[in-house]
C-alpha positions as CSV (number, residue, x, y, z in Angstrom):
1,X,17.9,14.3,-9.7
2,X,17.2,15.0,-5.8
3,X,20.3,16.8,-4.6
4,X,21.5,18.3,-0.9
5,X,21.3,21.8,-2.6
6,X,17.7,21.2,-3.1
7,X,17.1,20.2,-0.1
8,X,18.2,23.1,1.7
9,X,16.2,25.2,-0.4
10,X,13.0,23.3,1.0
11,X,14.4,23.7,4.3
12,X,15.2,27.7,5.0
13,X,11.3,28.6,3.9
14,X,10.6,26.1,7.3
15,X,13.1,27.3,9.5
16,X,12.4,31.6,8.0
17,X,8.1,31.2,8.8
18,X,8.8,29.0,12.3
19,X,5.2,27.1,11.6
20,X,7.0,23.8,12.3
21,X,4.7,22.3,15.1
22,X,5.4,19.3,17.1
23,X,4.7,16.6,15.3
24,X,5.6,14.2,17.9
25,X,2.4,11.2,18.1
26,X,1.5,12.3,21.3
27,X,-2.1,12.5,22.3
28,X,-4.6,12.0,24.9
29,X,-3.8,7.5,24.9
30,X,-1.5,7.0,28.0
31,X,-0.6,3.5,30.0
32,X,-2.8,5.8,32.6
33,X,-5.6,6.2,30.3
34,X,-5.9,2.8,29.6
35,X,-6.3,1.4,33.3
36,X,-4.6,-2.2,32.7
37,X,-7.8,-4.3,31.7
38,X,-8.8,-5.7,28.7
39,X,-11.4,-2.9,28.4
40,X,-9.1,-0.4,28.5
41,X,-6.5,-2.3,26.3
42,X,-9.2,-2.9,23.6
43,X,-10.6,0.7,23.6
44,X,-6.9,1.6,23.2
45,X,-6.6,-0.6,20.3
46,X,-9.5,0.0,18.3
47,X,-8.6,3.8,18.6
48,X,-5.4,2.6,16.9
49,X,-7.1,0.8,14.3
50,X,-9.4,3.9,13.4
51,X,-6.5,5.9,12.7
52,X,-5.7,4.2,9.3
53,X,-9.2,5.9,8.0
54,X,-9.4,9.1,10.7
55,X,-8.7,12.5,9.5
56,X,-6.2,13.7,12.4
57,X,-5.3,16.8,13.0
58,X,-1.3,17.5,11.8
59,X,0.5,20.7,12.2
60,X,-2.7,22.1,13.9
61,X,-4.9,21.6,10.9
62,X,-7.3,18.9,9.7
63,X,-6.9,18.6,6.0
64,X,-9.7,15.9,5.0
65,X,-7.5,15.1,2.8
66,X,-4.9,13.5,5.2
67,X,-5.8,9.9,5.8
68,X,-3.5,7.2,6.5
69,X,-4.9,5.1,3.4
70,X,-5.3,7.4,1.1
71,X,-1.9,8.2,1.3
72,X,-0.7,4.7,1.3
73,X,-2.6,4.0,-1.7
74,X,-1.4,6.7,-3.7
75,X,1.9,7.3,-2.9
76,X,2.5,3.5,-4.4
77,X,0.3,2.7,-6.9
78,X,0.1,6.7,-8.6
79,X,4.3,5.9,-8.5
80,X,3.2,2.8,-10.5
81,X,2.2,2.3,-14.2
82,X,-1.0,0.9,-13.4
83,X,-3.1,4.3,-13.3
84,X,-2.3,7.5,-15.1
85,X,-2.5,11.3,-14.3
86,X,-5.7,13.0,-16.4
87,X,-4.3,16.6,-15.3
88,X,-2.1,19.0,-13.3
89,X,-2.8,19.1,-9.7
90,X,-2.0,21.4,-6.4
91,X,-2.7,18.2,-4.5
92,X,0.5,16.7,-3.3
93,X,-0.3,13.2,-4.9
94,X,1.2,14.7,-8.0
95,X,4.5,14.2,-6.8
96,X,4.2,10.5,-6.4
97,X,2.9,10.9,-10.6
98,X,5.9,13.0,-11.2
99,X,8.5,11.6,-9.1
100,X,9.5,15.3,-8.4
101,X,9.4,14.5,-4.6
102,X,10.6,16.8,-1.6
103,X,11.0,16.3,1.7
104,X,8.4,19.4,2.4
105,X,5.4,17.4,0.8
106,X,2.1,17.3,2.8
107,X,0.8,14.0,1.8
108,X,4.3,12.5,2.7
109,X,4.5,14.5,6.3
110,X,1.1,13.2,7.2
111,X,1.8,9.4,6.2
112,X,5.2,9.6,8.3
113,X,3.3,11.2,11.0
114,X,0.6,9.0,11.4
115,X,2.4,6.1,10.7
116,X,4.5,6.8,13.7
117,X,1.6,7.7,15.9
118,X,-0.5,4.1,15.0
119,X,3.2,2.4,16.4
120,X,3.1,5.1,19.4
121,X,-0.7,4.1,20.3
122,X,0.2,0.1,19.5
123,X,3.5,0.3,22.1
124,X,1.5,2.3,24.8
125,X,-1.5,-0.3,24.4
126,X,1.3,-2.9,24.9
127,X,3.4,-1.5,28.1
128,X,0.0,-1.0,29.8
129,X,-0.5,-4.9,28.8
130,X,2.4,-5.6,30.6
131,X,1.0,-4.6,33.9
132,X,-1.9,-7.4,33.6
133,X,-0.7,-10.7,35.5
134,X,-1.4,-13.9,33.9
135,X,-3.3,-12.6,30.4
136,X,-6.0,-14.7,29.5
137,X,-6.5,-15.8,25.5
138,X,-8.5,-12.9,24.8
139,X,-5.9,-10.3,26.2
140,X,-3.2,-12.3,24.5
141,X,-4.9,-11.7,21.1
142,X,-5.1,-8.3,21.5
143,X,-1.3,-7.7,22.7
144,X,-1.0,-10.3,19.5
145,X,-2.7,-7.6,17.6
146,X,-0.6,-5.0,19.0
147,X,2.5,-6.7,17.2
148,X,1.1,-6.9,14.2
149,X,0.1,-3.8,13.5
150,X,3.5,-2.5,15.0
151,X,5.4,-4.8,12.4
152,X,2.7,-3.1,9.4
153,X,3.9,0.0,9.6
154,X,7.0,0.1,10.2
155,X,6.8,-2.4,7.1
156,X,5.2,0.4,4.7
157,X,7.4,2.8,5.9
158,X,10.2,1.1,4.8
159,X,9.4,0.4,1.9
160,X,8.4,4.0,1.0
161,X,11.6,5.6,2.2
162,X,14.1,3.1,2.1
163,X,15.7,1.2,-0.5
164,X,14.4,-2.0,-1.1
165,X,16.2,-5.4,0.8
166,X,17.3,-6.8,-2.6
167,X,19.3,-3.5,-3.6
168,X,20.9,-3.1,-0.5
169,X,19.8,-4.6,3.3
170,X,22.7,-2.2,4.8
171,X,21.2,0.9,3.0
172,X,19.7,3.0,5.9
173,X,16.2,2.2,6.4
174,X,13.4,3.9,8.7
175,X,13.2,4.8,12.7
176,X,12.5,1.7,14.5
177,X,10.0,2.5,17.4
178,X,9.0,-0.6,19.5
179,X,9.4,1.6,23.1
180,X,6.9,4.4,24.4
181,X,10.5,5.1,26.0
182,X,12.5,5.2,22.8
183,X,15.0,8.3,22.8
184,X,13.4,10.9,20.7
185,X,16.9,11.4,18.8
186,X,17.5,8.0,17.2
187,X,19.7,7.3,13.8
188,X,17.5,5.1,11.4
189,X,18.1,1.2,11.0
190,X,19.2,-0.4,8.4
191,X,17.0,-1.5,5.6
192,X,17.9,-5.6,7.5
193,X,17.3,-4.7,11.3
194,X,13.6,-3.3,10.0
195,X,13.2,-6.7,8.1
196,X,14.1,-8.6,11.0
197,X,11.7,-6.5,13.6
198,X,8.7,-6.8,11.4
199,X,9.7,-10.5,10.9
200,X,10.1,-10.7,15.2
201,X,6.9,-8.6,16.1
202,X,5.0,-10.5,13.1
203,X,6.2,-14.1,14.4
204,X,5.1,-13.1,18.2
205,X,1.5,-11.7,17.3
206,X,0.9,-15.0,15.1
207,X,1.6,-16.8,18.5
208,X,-0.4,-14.9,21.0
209,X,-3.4,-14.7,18.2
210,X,-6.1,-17.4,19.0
211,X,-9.3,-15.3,19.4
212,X,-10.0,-13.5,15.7
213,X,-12.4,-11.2,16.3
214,X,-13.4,-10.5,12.8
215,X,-11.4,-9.1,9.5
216,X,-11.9,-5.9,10.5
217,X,-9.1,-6.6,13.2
218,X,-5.6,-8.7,12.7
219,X,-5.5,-12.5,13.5
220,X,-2.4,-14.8,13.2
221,X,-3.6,-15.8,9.3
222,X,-3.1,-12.1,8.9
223,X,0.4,-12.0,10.7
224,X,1.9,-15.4,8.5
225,X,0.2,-13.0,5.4
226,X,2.7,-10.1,6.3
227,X,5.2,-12.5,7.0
228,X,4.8,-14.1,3.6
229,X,5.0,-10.8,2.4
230,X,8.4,-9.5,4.0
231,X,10.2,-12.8,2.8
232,X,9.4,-12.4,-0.9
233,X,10.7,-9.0,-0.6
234,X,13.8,-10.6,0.8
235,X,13.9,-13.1,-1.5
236,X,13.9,-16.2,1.3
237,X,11.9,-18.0,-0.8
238,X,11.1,-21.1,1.3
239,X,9.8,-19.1,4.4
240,X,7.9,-16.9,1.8
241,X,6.4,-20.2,0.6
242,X,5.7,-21.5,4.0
243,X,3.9,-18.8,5.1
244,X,1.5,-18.6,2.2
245,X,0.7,-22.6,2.7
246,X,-0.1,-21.8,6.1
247,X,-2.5,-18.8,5.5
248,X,-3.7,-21.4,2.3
249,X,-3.5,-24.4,4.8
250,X,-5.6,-22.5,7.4
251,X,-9.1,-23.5,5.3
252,X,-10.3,-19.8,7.1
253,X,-10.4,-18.4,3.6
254,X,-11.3,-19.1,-0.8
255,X,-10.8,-17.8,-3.2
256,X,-13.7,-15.8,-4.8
257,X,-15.0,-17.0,-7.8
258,X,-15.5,-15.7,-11.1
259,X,-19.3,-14.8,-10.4
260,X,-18.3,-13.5,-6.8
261,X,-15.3,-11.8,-7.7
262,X,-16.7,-8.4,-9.1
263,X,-18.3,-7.8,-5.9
264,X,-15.6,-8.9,-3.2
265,X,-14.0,-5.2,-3.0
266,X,-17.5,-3.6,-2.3
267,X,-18.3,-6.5,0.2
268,X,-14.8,-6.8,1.8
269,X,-16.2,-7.8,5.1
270,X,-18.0,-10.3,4.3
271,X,-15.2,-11.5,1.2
272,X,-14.0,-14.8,1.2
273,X,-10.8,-14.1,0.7
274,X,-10.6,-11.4,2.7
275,X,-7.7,-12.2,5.3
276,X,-7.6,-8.4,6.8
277,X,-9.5,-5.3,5.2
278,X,-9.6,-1.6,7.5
279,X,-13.7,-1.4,8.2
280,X,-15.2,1.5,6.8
281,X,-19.1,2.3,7.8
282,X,-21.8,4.6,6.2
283,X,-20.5,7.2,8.6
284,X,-16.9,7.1,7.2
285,X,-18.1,7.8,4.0
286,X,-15.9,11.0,3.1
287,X,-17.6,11.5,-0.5
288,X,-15.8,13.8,-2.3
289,X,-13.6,15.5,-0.1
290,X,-10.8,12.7,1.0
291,X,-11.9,9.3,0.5
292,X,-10.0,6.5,-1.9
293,X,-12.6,6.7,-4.6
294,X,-12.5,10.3,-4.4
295,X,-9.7,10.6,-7.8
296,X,-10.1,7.0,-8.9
297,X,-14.1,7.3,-10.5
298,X,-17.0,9.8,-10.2
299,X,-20.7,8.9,-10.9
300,X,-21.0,12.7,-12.3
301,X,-20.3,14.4,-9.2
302,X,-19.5,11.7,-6.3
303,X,-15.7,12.6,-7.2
304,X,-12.9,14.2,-9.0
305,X,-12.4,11.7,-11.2
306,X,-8.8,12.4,-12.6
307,X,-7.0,9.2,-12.5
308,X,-7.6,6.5,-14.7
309,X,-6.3,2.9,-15.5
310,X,-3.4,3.1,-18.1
311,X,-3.0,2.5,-21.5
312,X,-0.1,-0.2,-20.1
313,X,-2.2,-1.8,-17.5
314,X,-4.8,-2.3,-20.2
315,X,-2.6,-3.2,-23.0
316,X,-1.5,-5.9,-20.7
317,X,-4.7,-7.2,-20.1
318,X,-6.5,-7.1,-23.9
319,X,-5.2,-10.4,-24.3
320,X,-8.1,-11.9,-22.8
321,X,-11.5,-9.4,-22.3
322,X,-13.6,-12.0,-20.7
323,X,-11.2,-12.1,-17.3
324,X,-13.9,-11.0,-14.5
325,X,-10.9,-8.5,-13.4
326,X,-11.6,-6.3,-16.0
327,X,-15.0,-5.8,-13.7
328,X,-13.0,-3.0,-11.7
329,X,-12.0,-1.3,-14.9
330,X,-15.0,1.3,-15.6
331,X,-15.1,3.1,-19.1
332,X,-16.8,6.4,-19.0
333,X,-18.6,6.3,-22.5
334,X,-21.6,8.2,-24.1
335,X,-23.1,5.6,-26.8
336,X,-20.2,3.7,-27.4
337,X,-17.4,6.2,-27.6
338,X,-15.4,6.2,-24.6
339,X,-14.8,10.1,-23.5
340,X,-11.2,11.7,-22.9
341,X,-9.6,13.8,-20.8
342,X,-7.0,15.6,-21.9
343,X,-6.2,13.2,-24.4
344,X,-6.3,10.4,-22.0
345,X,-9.3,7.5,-22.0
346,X,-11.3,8.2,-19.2
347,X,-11.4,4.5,-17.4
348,X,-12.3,4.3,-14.2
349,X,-11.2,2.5,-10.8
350,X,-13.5,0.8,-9.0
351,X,-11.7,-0.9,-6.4
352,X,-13.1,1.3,-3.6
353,X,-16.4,1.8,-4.3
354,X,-19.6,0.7,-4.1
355,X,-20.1,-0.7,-0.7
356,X,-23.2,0.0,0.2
357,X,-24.2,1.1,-3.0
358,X,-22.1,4.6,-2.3
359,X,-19.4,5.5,-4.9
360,X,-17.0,6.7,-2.5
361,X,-16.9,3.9,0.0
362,X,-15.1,0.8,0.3
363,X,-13.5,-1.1,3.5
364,X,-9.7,-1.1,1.5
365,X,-8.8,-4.9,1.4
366,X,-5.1,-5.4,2.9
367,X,-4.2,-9.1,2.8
368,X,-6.2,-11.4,0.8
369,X,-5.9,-15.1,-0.5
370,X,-5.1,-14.6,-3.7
371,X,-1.5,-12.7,-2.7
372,X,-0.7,-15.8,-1.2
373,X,-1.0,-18.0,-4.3
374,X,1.0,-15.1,-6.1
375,X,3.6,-15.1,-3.2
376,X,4.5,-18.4,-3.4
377,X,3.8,-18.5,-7.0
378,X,7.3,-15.9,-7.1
379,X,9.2,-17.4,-4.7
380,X,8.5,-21.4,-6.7
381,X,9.8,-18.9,-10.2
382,X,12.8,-17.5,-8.3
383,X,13.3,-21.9,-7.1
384,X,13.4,-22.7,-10.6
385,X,10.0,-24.8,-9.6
386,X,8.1,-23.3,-13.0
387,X,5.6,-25.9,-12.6
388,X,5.1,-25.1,-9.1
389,X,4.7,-21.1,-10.1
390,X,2.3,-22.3,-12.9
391,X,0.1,-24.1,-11.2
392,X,-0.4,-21.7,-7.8
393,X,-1.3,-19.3,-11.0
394,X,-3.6,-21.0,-12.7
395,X,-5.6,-21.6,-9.1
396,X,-6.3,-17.7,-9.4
397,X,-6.8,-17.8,-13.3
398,X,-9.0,-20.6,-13.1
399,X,-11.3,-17.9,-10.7
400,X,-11.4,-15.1,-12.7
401,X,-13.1,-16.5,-15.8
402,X,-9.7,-17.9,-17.5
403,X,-10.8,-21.2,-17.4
404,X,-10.4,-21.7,-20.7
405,X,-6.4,-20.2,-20.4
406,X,-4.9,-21.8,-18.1
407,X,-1.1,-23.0,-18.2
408,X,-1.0,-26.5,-17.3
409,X,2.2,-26.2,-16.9
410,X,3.4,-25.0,-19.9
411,X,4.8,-21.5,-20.0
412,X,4.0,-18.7,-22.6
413,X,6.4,-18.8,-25.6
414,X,9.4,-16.3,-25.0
415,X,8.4,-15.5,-21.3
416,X,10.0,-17.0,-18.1
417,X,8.3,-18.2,-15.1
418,X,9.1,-15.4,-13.6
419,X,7.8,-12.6,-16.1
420,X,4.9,-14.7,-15.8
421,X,3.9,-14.6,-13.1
422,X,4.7,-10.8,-12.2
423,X,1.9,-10.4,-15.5
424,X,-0.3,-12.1,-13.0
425,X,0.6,-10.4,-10.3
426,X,-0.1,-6.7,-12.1
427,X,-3.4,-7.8,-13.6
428,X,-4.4,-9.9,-9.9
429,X,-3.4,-6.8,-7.6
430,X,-3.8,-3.8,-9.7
431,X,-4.5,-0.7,-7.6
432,X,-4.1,-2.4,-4.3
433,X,-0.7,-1.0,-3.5
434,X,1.9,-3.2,-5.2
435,X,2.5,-2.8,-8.1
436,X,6.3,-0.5,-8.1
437,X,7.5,-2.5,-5.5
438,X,6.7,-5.4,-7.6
439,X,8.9,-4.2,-10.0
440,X,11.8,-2.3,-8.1
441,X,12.7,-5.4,-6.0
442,X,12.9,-7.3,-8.8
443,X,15.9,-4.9,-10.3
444,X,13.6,-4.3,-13.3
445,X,13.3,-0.5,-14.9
446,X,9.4,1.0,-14.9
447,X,8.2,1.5,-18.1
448,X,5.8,4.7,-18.2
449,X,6.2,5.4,-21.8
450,X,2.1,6.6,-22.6
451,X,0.4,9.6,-22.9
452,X,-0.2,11.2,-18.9
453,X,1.2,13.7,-16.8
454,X,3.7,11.8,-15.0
455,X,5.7,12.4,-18.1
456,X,8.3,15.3,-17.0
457,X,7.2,19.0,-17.5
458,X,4.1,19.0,-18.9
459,X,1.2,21.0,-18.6
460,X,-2.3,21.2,-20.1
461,X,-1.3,22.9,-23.1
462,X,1.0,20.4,-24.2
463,X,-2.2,18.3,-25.2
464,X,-0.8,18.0,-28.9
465,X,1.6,15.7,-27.3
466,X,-1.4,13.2,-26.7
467,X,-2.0,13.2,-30.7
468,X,1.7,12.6,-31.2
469,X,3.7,10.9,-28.4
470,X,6.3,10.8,-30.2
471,X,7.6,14.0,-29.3
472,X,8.0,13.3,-25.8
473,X,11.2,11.3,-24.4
474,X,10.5,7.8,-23.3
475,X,9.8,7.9,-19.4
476,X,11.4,4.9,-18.4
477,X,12.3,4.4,-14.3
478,X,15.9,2.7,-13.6
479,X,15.6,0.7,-10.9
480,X,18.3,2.3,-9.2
481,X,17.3,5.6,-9.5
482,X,17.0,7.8,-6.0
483,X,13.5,8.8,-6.9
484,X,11.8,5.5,-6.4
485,X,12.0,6.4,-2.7
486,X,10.8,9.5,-0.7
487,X,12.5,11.7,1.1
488,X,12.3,12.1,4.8
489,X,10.1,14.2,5.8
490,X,11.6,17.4,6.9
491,X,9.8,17.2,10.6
492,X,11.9,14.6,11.2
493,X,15.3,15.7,9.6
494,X,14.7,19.1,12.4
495,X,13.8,17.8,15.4
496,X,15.5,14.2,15.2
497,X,19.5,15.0,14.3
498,X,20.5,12.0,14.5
499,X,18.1,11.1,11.5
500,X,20.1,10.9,8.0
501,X,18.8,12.4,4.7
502,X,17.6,10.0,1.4
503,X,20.2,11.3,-1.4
């Protein structure tokens, strides 16, 4: 259990060395750098975009390890029970496995700190904006852009740190920055005035947006997607609905199919259903050292190779072995004995691999189609419209090979629309960053109870424990347990007093 004495342990080592740099965003992007032209506004911008995949430099040191995304990806989903720990690590991602977390770990610095500096770069781009008179369509989208991006953050962020909106929407939520002239010493909001900004800056980017310039870059389909995605973790479930039709509506994007489906995440660019991906090119290919793939698969020596798909995610997916998802599930065998690690069956993610052909690069997929038929498929459950939920579902199903399974309106015996379609919504988005949220909001307890090192205090030499799991304690999450949110980071707890402490 995190407690205050705890964290002032973490906190005298920092103040006894003094290597606390600044940490403030603040770099060479100024309303004076950028001139006030739509050349200047769009260099600004696209530099913002490019930090989601740059390695930036953070307490004076580039760590190639330190990428927006790859701490976004693993800081939910390793918290998840969709992929399980093969080993002991130094790496920081070990906490999100453990739920040990403190407010002095790297990987949860850097995300805070670059979060913070994509919003910094986004509200710079959009005060020099304002000193353009009468924006044509093309500046509009990018200052549409601008918002959206600004509203995607601060939406991660809160739902990292912060408890989620159906625990508690007064429970203190993140720093809200929408100002390059936003006090330096500001309290966080509340979980609800975060909800309503990303909801506000959302709404106005969808209405500027007219010019997409690609999927590589947001458009107003992308801003209704986020917006469909904050009301279903309010629980409005008509605006989450209405959203999703109007992404669906939109005719932009389809679903893939069962033959194209394998090959979307290694062709995101190009996906059909691909409503907003981060572009990645052969240069930003970070093989072994920092990228996605780098812990998730390994051709022998592309990466590490250490985390795998559970035994849970799997088990919930043997019902039916001919579902095309299964495509992103690699086993590592020799013959036809699939190989362990530490006791655990090596399978392997393939979700960011493969475009190009390179094991270790992908163009991470964000918003796509399919979230919106599972979106509205929740919020139609939570309506008590079970046909509704049912059929949105078996769109999806009906593209992944499951013709031959589908619903038709009749639910499983014993299960509820509801558990229904979360089962879809695990197998659909597994390893793209929503699983535990999935489950959290929905006041339901995580059930980690297999063989992996997220199970408390072990080490490599418990591996008996693998033969006989019975003699560890079942590692079941409550949902209202502290740890299913980080802490702070400590940066900001010292140089921002106004900025309160998770408990």
């Amino acid at each position: 259990m995190k407690t205050r004495f705890i964290l002032q342990l973490l906190i005298i080592p920092l103040l006894m060395t003094g290597c606390l740099k600044d940490v403030d965003p603040s770099d060479s992007l100024t309303t004076g750098t950028l001139t006030g032209t739509k050349e200047g506004l769009q260099q600004g911008l696209n530099g913002a975009y490019a930090l989601f995949k740059d390695h930036v430099s953070f307490n004076g040191t580039v760590d190639g390890n330190n990428m927006y995304l790859r701490q976004y990806f693993q800081m939910s989903d390793f918290a998840g029970d969709d992929i399980v720990c093969g080993q002991t690590t130094t790496d920081p991602l070990f906490y999100s496995f453990s739920g040990d977390h403190t407010a002095t770990q790297t990987n949860s610095r850097y995300f805070w700190y670059i979060s913070y500096k994509i919003i910094n770069d986004v509200n710079t781009v959009l005060e020099s904006a304002e000193k353009i008179a009468n924006p044509d369509e093309s500046i509009k989208q990018l200052i549409g852009e601008c918002y959206f991006l600004r509203a995607f953050c601060h939406f991660n962020l809160v739902r990292l740190y912060a408890k989620p909106y159906t625990h508690d929407p007064a429970a203190a939520g993140i720093i809200l920055r929408t100002s390059v002239s936003d006090p330096g010493q500001k309290a966080r909001a509340t979980v609800a005035e975060v909800y309503n900004s990303v909801v506000a800056d959302a709404e106005k980017g969808a209405g500027l947006m007219a010019q997409p310039r690609g999927v590589q870059f947001a458009s107003k389909e992308a801003a209704w997607a986020l917006l469909s995605r904050a009301y279903l973790y309010k629980e409005a479930n008509d605006s989450t609905i209405y959203y999703a039709d109007k992404v669906i509506g939109s005719n932009r994007f389809t679903l893939e199919t069962a033959a194209s489906f394998p090959s979307l995440f290694a062709n995101a660019l190009t996906g059909k259903e691909t409503i907003f991906c981060v572009a990645f090119t052969a240069a930003d290919d970070y093989g072994k050292a920092g990228s996605i793939a780098s812990m998730l698969y390994s051709d022998g020596n592309s990466g590490w190779g250490e985390e795998y798909a559970s035994q849970s995610l799997r088990d919930t997916m043997s019902g039916h072995m001919e579902d095309v998802r299964w495509s992103y599930i690699k086993p590592l065998k020799v013959g036809n004995v699939i190989q362990k690690k530490n006791g655990i069956d090596i399978y392997y993610i393939s979700k960011f691999s493969f475009q190009g052909g390179s094991p270790t690069l992908s163009s991470p997929i964000m918003f796509r189609l399919a979230e919106m038929y599972l979106n509205k498929a929740e919020a139609m459950a939570k309506s008590n419209n079970a046909a509704g939920a049912l059929a949105a579902v078996d769109v999806i199903r009906q593209n992944r090979g499951l013709e031959n399974s589908l619903y038709n309106g009749v639910l499983p015996a014993g299960k509820t629309a509801l558990q229904t379609v979360l089962k879809e919504r695990r197998i659909e988005l597994a390893f793209e960053g929503h699983r535990n949220y999935d489950v959290y909001r929905n006041k339901q307890d995580l059930n980690r109870t297999y063989w992996g090192y997220h199970l408390p205090g072990l080490k490599e030499s418990d591996i008996n424990l693998a033969v006989n799991p019975t003699n560890y304690a079942n590692m079941i999450t409550k949902w209202d347990n502290n740890r299913i949110i980080y802490y702070i980071p400590i940066d900001e707890i010292q140089t921002n007093k106004l900025c309160g402490q998770n408990p």
